[in-house]
C-alpha positions as CSV (number, residue, x, y, z in Angstrom):
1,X,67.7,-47.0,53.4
2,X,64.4,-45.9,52.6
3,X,63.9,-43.4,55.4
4,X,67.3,-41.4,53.5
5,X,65.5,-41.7,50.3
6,X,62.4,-40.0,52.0
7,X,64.6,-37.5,54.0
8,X,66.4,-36.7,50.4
9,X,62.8,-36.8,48.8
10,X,61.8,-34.2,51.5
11,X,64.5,-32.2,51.3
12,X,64.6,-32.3,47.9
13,X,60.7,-31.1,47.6
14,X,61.4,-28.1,50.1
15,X,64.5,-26.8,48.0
16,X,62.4,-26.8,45.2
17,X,59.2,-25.2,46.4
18,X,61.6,-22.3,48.0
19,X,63.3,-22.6,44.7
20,X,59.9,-22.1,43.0
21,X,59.1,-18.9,45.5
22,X,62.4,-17.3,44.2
23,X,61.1,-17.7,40.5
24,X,57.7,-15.7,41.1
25,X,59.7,-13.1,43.1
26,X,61.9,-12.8,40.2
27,X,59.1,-12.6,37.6
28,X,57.5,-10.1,40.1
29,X,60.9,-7.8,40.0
30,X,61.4,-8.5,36.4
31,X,58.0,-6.6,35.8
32,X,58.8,-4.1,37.7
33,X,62.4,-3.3,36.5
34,X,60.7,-3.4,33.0
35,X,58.9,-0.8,33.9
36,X,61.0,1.1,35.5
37,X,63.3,0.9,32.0
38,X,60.8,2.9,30.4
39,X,60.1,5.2,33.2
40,X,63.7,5.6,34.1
41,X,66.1,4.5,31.5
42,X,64.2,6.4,28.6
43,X,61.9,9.4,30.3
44,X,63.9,10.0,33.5
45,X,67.0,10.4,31.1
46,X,65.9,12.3,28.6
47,X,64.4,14.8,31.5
48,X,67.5,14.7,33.0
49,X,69.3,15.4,29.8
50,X,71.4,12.3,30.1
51,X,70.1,11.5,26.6
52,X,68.9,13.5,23.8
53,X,64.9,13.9,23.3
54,X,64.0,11.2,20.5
55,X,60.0,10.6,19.6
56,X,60.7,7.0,18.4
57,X,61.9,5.7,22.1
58,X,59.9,7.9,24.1
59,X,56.8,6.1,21.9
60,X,58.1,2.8,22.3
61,X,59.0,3.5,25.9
62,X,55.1,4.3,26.5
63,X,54.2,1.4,24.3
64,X,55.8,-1.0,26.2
65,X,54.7,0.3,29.5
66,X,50.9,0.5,28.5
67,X,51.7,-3.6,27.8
68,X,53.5,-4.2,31.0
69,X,50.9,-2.5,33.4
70,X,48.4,-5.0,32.0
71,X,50.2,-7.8,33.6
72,X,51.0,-6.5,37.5
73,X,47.5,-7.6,38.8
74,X,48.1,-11.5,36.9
75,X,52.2,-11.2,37.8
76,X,51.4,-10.4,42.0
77,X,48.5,-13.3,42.0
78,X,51.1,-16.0,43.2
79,X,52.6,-14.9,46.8
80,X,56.1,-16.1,46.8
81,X,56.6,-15.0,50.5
82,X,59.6,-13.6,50.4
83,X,62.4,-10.9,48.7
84,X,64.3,-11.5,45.3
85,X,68.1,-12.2,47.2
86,X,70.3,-8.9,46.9
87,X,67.1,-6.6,45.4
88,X,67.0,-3.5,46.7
89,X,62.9,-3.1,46.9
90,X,60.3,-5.7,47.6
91,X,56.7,-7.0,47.4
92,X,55.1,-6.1,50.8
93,X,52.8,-8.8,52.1
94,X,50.3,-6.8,52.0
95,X,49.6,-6.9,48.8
96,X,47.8,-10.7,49.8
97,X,46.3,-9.3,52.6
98,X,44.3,-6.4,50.6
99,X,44.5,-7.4,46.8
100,X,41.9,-6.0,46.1
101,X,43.0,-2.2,47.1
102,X,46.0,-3.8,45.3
103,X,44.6,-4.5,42.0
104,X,42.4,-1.2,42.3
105,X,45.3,1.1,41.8
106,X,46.1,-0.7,38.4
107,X,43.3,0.9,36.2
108,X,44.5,4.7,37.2
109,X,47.8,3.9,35.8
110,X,46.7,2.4,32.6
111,X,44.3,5.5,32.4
112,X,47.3,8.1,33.2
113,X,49.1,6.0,30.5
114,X,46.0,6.2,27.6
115,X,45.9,9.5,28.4
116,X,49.3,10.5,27.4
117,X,49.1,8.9,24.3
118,X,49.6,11.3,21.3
119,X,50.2,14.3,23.5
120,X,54.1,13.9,24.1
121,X,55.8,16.0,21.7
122,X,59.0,17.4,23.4
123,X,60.5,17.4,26.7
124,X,58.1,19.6,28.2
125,X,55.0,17.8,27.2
126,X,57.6,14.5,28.0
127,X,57.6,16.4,31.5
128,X,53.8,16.4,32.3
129,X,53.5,13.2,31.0
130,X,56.2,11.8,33.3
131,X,54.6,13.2,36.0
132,X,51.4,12.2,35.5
133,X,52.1,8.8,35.3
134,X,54.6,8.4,38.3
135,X,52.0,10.2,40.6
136,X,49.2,7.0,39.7
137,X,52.2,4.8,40.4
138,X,53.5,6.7,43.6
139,X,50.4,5.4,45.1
140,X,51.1,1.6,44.7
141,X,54.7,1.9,45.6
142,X,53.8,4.2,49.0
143,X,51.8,1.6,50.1
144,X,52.6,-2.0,48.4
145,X,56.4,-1.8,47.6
146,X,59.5,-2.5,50.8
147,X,62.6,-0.7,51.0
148,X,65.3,-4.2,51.8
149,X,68.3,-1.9,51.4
């Protein structure tokens, strides 16, 4: 009887550490897609002219990204050692094995970001801007971010 109970006990504590991995690789992608809202589901549309140019949601859209870059380097401390199931990109592992290359490609986004703060005004300035900032995060994603499907 009580080698079940510590069988259960042990299986019990595995599910729920892998359970626990699943969670920071879900907060992890969560980040990410958030930012990939504002870069894609408001600028990427407008340039695309799937949605009219509107000031309000193009200032909100940087807003919120200035916020969420803040949190990457605190969001990727945890190493859940493996992929959100079904996602179509992951963390690459070697993120943990350089963090500190990492965590140094954080500040040129959050500078490319404060930079185009007051400057967007239309689509073409909306256009530089874009660009701007996906080049500073272009060079994360070449080198930290896994293509799973």
């Amino acid at each position: 009887m009580r080698r079940t109970a510590l069988v259960i006990g042990t299986l019990l504590f595995g599910i729920g550490a892998v359970m626990a991995q699943q969670e920071v690789a879900v907060q992890q992608q969560n980040l990410m897609k958030a930012q990939g809202k504002d870069m894609y589901g408001v600028f990427g549309k407008i340039l695309k002219g799937e949605i009219p140019y509107d000031q309000a949601a193009v200032d909100a859209a940087l807003a919120d990204l200035e916020v969420q870059v803040t949190k990457i380097a605190t969001t990727f401390t945890p190493n859940p050692k493996q992929d959100v199931k079904g996602a179509s990109f992951g963390a690459s592992q070697k993120i943990w094995k350089n963090k500190s290359d990492f965590e140094s490609k954080i500040p040129p986004v959050s500078k490319a970001i404060a930079e185009q703060k007051g400057t967007i005004k239309d689509s073409a300035s909306l256009k530089t801007a874009y660009d701007a900032i996906q080049d500073k995060c272009t060079g994360c994603h070449d080198d930290y971010r896994v293509k799973l499907k």
